[in-house]
C-alpha positions in Angstrom: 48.6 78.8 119.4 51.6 78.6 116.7 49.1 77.2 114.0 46.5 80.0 114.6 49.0 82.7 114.7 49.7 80.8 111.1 46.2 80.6 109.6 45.5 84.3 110.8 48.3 85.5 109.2 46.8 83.3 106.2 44.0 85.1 106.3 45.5 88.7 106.6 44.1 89.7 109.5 46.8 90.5 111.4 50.3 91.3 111.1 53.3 88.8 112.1 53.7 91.0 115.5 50.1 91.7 116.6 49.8 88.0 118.8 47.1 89.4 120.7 44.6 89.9 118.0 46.0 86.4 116.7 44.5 84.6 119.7 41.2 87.0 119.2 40.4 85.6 115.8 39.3 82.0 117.7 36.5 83.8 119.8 35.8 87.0 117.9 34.2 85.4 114.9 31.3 82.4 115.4 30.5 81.8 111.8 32.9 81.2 108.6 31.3 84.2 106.7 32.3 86.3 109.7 36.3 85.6 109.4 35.6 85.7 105.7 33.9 89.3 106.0 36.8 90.4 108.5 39.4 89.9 105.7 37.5 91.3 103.0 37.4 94.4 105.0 40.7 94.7 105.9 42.2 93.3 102.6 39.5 94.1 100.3 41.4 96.0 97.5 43.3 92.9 97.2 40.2 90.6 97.3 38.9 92.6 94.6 42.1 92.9 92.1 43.0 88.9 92.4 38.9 88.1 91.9 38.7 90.3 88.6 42.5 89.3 87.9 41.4 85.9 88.4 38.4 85.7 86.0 40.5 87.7 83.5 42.9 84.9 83.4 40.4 82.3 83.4 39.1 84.2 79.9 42.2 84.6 78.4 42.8 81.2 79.1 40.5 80.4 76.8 41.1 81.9 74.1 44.7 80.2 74.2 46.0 77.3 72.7 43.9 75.3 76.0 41.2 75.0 73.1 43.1 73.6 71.0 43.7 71.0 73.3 40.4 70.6 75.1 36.8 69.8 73.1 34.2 69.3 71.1 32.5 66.4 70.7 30.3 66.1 68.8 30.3 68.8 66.0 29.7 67.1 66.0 29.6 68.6 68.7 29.8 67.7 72.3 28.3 66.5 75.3 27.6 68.7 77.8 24.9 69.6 80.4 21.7 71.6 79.9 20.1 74.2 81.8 16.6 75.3 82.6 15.4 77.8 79.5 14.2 80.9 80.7 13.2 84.1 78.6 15.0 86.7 77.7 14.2 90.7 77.5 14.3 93.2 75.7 16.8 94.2 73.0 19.2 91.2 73.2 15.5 89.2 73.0 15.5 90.6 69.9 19.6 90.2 68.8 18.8 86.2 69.8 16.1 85.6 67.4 18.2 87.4 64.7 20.4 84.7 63.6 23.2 86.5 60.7 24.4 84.5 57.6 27.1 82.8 58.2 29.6 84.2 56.1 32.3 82.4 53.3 35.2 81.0 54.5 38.6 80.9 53.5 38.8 77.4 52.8 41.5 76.8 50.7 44.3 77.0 53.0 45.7 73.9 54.0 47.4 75.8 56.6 47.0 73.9 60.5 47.3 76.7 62.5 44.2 78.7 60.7 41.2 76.0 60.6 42.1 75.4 63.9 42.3 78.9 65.6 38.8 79.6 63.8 36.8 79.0 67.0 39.6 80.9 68.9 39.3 84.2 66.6 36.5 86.9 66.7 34.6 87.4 64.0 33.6 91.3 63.2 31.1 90.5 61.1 29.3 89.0 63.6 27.2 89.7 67.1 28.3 89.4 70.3 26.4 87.6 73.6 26.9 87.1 76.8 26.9 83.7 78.2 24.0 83.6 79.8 22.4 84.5 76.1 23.6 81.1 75.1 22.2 78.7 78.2 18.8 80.0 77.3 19.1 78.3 73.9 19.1 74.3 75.3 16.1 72.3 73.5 15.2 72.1 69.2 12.0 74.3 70.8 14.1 77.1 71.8 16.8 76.3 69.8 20.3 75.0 70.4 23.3 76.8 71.2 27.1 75.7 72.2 30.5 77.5 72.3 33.9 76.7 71.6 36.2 79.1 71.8 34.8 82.3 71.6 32.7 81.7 68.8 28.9 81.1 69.2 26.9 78.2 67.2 23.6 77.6 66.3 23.3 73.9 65.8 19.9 73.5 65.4 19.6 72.4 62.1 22.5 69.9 62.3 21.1 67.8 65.4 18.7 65.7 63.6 21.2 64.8 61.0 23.4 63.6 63.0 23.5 59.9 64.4 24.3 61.0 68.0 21.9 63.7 68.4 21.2 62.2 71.7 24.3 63.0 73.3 24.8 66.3 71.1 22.2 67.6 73.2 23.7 67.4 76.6 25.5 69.9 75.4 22.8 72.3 74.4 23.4 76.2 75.2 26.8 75.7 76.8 30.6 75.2 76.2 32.0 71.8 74.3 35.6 72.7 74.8 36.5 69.9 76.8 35.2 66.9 75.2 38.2 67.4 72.8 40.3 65.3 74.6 37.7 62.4 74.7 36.9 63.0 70.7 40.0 64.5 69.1 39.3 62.4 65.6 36.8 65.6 65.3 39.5 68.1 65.0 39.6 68.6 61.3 39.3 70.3 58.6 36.5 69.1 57.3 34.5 69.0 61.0 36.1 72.3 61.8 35.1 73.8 58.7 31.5 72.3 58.9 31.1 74.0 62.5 32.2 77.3 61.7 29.3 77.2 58.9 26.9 77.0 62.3 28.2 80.0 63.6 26.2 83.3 64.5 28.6 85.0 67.1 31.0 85.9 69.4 31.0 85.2 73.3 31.8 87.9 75.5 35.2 88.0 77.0 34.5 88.2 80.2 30.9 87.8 82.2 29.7 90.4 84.6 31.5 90.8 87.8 28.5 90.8 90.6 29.2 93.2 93.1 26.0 92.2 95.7 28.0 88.9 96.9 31.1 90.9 97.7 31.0 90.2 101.5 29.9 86.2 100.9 32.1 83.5 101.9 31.7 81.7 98.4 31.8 85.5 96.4 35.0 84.0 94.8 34.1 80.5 94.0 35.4 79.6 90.6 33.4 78.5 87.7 32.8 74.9 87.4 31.6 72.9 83.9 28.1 72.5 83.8 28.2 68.8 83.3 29.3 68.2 86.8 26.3 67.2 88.8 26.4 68.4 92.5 25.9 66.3 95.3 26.3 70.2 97.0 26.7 73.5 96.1 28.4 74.9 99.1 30.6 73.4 99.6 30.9 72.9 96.0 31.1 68.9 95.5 30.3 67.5 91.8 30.7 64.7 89.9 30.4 64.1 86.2 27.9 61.5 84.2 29.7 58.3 85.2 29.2 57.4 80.9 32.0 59.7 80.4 34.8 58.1 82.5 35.3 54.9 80.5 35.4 57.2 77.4 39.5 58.7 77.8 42.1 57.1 80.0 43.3 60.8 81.7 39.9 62.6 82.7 39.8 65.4 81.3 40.0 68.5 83.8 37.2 70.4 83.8 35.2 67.3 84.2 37.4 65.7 87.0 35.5 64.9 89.8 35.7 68.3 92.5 35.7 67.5 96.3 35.7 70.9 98.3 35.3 70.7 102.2 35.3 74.4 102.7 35.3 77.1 100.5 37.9 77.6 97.9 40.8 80.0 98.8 41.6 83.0 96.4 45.7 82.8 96.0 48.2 84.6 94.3 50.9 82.4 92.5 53.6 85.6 93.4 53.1 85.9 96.5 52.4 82.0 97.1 54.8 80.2 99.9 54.9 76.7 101.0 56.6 76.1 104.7 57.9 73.2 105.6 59.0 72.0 109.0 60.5 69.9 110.7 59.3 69.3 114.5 60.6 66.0 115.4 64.3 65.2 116.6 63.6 62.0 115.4 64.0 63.3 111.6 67.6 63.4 112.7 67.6 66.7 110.5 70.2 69.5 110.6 67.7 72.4 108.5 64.4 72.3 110.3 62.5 75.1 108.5 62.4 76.3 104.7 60.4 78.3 103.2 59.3 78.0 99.2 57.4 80.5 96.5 56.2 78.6 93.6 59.0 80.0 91.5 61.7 78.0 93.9 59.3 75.0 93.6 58.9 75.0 89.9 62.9 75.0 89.3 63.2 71.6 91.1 63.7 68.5 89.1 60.1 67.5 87.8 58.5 64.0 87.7 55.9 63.2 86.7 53.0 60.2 87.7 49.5 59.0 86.8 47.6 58.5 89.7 43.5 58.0 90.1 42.3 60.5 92.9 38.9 58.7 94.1 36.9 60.3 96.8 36.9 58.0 99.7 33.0 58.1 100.1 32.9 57.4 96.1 29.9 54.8 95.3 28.1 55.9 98.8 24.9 56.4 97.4 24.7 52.3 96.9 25.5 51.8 99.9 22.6 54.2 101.2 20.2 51.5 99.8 20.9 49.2 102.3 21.1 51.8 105.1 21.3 55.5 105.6 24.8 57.0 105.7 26.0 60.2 106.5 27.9 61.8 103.8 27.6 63.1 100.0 25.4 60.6 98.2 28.2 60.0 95.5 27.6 58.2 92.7 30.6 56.4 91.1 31.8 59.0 89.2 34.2 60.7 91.9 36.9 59.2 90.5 39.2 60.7 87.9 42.3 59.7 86.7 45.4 62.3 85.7 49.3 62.9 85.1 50.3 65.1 87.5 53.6 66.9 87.4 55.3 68.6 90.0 58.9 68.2 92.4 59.1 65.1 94.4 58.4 65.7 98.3 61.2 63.1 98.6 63.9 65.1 97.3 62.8 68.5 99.5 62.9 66.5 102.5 66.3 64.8 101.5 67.5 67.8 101.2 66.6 69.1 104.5 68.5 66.1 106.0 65.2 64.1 107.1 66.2 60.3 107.6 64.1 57.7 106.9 61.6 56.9 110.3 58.5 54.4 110.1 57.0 56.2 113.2 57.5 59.2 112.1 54.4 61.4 109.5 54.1 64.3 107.3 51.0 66.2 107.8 49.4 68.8 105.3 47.9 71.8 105.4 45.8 73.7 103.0 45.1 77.3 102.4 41.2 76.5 102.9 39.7 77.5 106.3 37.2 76.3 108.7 34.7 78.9 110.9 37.8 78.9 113.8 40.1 80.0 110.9 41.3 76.2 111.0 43.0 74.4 107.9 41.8 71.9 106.0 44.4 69.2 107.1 45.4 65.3 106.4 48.6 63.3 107.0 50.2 59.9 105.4 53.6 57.8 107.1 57.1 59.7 106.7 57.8 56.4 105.0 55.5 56.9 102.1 56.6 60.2 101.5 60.3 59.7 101.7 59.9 56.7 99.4 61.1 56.3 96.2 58.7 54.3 95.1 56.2 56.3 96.5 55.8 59.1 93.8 54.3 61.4 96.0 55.0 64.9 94.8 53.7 68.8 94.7 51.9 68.5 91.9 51.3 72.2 89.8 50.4 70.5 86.6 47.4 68.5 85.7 47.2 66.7 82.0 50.3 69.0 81.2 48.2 72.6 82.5 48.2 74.8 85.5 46.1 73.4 88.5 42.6 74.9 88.5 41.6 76.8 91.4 39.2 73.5 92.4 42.1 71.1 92.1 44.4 72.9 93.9 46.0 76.2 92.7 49.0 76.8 92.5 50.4 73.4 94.3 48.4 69.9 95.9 50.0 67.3 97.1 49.6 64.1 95.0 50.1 60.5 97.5 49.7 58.2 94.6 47.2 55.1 95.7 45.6 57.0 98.4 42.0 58.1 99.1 41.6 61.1 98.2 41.3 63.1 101.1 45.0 62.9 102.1 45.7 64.6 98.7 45.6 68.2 100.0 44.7 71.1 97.8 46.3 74.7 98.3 49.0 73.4 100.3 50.1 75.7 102.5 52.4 73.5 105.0 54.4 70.5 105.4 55.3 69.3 108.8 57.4 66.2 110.0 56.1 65.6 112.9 55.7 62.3 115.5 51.8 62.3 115.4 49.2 62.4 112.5 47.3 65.3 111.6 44.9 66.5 114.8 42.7 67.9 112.0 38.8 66.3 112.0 39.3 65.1 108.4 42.4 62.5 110.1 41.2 61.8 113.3 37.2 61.9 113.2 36.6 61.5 109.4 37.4 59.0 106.9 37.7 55.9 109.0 35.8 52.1 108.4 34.0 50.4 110.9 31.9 47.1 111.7 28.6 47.1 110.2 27.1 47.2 113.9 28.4 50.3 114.9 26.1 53.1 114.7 27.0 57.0 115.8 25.7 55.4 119.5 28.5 53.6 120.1 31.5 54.9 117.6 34.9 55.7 118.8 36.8 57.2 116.1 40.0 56.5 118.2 39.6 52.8 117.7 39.9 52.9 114.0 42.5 54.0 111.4 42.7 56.7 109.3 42.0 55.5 105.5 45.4 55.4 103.6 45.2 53.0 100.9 41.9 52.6 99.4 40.3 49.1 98.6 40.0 47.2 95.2 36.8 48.6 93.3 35.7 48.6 89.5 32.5 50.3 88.0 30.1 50.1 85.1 30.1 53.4 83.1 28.4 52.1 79.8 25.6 50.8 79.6 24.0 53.1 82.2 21.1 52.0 84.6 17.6 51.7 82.7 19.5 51.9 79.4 18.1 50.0 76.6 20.7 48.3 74.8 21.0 46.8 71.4 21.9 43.3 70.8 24.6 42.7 68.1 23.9 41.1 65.0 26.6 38.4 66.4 24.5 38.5 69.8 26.5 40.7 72.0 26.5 43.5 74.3 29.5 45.8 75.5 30.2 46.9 78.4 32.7 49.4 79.7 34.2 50.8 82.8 36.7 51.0 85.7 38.9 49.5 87.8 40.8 50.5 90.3 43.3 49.5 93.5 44.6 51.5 96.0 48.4 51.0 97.5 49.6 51.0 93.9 48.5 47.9 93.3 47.9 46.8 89.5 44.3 45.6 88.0 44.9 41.9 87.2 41.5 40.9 85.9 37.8 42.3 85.5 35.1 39.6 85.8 31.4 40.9 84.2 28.5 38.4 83.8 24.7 39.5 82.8 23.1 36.3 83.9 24.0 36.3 88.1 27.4 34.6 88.0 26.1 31.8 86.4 28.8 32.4 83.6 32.0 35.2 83.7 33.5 36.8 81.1 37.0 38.5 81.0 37.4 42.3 80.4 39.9 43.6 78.0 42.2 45.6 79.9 43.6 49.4 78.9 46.3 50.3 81.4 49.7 51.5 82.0 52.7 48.9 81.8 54.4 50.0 85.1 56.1 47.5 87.9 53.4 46.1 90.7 53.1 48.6 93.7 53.5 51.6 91.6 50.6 51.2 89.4 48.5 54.4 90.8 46.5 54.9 87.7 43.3 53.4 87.1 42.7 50.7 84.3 39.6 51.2 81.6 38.2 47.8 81.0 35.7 46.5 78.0 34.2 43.5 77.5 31.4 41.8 74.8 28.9 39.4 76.6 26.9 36.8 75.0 22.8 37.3 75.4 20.6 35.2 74.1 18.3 36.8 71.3 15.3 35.5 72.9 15.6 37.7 75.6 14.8 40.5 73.8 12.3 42.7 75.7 13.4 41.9 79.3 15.7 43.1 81.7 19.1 42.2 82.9 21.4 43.4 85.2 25.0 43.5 84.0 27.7 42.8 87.6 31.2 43.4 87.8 33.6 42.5 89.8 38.0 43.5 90.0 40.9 41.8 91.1 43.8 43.7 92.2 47.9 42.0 91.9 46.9 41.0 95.5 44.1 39.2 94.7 42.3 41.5 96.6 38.2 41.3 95.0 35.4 43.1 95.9 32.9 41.9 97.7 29.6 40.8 96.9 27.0 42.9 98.4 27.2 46.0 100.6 25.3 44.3 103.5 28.5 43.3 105.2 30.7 46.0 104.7 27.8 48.8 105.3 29.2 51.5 107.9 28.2 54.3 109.4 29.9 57.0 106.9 29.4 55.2 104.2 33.5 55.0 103.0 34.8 52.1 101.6 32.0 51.3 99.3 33.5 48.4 96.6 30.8 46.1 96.4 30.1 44.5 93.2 28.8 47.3 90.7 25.2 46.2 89.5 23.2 47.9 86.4 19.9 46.9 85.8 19.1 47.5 81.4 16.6 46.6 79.2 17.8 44.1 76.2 16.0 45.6 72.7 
């Protein structure tokens, strides 16, 4: 009753002395875009002003120094995802196919600051289109479009002479912002000063506002890179190409994985306010209840950790070949790796007295909700969060920028070398307490089981709640049905991931081409941090020997990691198949064509 008093008042719908209608809100409403409707109607001015306030951040944003921080590959001119062409009407038909002169720069200027805020600056001279304008422009046929910044770019002409056209054209009609931090050696002078010669407009500062949505449950979903390919919409879950991971040791955000259970929550960071509470005796605390804005959080000390977030269903799609699943049919691409900044849950619940208690657990709650107004909720042990060693903190910072709205705004929890469902987003609440989370994601959700137990016969009660997540590497280049060059010297080159849960460090990544017949040793790119706090993931490459001859045929490339335990994956999902298709670290397998 106390916890949907909580999540009504969450939601607006009734005031802190109305407990009556409180206990209403479980039985008035069947369906989430009822409760969803009912505060929009009661609350909708607000709705409204944090929505537009919202996407007028989100520009503004963007034409900060973010961009000089986030993008472009490949001007070369960056990889990014295409969209179906469609035509367009009318008089901005007409603007389209009207491409200006690009007009003489300024070029002398050695300055920094200018070549680098020219993609940031409107030009007068110049048209202005909408966004939309731009996706229609995605193949040579129609021609090919990006943004960065706000400036507009017809790149047409430049594709074919340039050596990775290929990949320049998964970028075609959209943004290239954030490849930058895969493919800084592209921000300079000369590069810059080439792309602004491709220019032909301005983007619009902010996109249309629909209005016939207004009473939808996903009306204020945020926008989400086009390269991230949807295993669903709503929910909104994505995942980028897996050839990108290997590419940049921190992912970069906009194409970090997204994993959204219910639909994203619309938050103020003024008004924002994180409980925490203490329910047990056992905590042996003498405060049992704070109450913290953003503000209060933000002036705590602040630490910092790299941590891998992987979705605990991650890879589920292989392990759908050997048996259906049910669950998200990842690829191995929900995975991403990021420094994350934020105060140390240790030191709040020091603070508040809480003593150190191995039965004890600290349960989360977000600000998303379920159709009974319900949180999205997870738990870990007390003696994880209380830890030192455990990093786990309430994170605000991503890559050194404000959480996005789909990871989190304004505060997650981060519980370094966990599966990522216990890192909750739009936290809301943090209870001590002498029982894990009663939420389904804890207790019916996330948990491994024998190969032979179907939905017939599971009982979620017999099985633990995933904490720690298995030893597990992945092959992000070359990618399956990829033909790939031999080297003069007779190699190929392989890269990927590698990952352990439990903080557990990488020790060796084994890769062979020809069955296990013969191994070969990965080069390792990883952080040098003690055993047991090593939460970030580690990039591996590696050159195997392929006989010349085989020119023509296909192989299939295996690898296989080793964690400071000597924990290794197994071979094949056959024996480690269940039933919701979590846990999935069976060797990674790519099949490729030798040319």
């Amino acid at each position: 009753m106390v916890s949907l008093v909580r999540a009504a008042l969450r939601l607006n719908c009734v005031s802190s002395t109305t407990l009556k209608n409180a206990f209403n809100c479980s039985t008035k409403f069947n369906h989430l875009d009822d409760v969803y409707r009912w505060r929009q109607k009661s609350n909708q001015q607000h709705r409204l002003a944090t929505g537009i306030a919202s996407a007028r951040k989100s520009r503004s944003e963007k034409k900060s120094k973010t961009y000089l921080l986030i993008t472009i590959a490949g001007v070369t001119i960056g990889y990014m995802i295409f969209l179906n062409p469609s035509g367009v009407e009318g008089k901005a038909k007409q603007e389209i196919t009207t491409v200006p002169q690009p007009v003489t720069l300024n070029t002398a200027q050695d300055d920094e600051e200018t070549y680098r805020k020219w993609h940031a600056t409107e030009r007068t001279d110049l048209p202005t289109y909408k966004i939309d304008d731009v996706h229609e422009h995605n193949s040579l046929e129609n021609k090919v479009w990006v943004t960065y910044g706000i400036g507009v770019y017809d790149i047409t002409d430049f594709i074919p002479k340039h050596p990775g056209s290929d990949k320049i054209m998964l970028g075609a009609g959209n943004a290239i912002d954030p490849f930058w931090a895969i493919y800084q050696q592209h921000n300079t002078k000369e590069i810059l000063t080439l792309l602004e010669q491709f220019r032909i407009g301005n983007i619009r500062l902010e996109d249309n506002v629909g209005t016939n949505d207004m009473d939808s449950t996903w009306a204020h979903e945020p926008k989400r890179h086009p390269i991230l390919k949807p295993t669903s919409e709503r929910p909104f879950n994505a995942e980028p190409p897996i050839t990108l991971l290997a590419n940049s040791f921190y992912t970069p955000n906009d194409f970090f994985y997204v994993r959204n259970h219910l639909p994203v929550p619309v938050i103020e960071a003024e008004s924002y306010e994180l409980e925490i509470e203490i329910e047990t005796p056992k905590a042996q605390t003498s405060e049992t209840s704070k109450v913290l804005t953003l503000a209060d959080i933000k002036s705590l000390p602040k630490h910092s950790v790299t941590a891998a977030i992987m979705c605990g269903g991650n890879r589920r799609s292989e392990m759908t070949e050997v048996k259906a699943v049910k669950g998200l049919s990842w690829n191995a691409g929900a995975v991403g790796n990021a420094s994350w900044s934020g105060a140390r849950l240790r030191d709040l619940l020091i603070a508040m007295g809480v003593k150190s208690n191995e039965s004890l657990h600290v349960v989360f709650e977000g600000a998303d909700l379920d159709p009974t107004a319900s949180p999205y909720g997870a738990s870990i042990p007390l003696s994880k969060a209380i830890d030192e060693r455990g990093d786990v903190i309430l994170a605000y910072e991503m890559n050194g920028k404000p959480l996005s709205r789909d990871h989190g705004f304004p505060i997650r929890v981060i519980v370094p070398g966990t599966v990522g469902a216990r890192n909750v987003k739009w936290l809301t609440r943090v209870t001590v307490t002498d029982e894990e989370s009663s939420s389904h994601w804890q207790q019916n959700d996330y948990k491994g089981f024998s190969p032979s137990t179907d939905w017939d016969t599971v009982d979620f009660t017999k099985s633990p709640a995933i904490q720690a997540m298995p030893v597990t590497s992945a092959i992000c280049s070359p990618n399956v049905g990829e033909k790939v060059k031999i080297s003069p010297e007779g190699f190929i080159t392989a890269r990927g991931y590698a990952w352990s849960g439990g903080g557990r460090r990488i020790v060796r990544v084994d890769i062979t081409a020809n069955k296990g017949e013969t191994w070969y040793v990965a080069d390792l790119e990883q952080e040098d941090l003690p055993d047991g706090r090593h939460y970030g993931w580690s990039l591996w490459t590696v050159h195997i020997p392929v006989d010349k001859s085989l020119r023509g045929q296909e192989i299939e490339i295996w690898s296989k990691a080793v964690d400071s335990a000597y924990n290794v994956q197994p071979e094949s999902f056959h024996n480690i198949w269940n039933l919701r298709g979590v846990l999935s670290n069976a060797y990674h397998r790519v099949k490729v064509t030798l040319s």
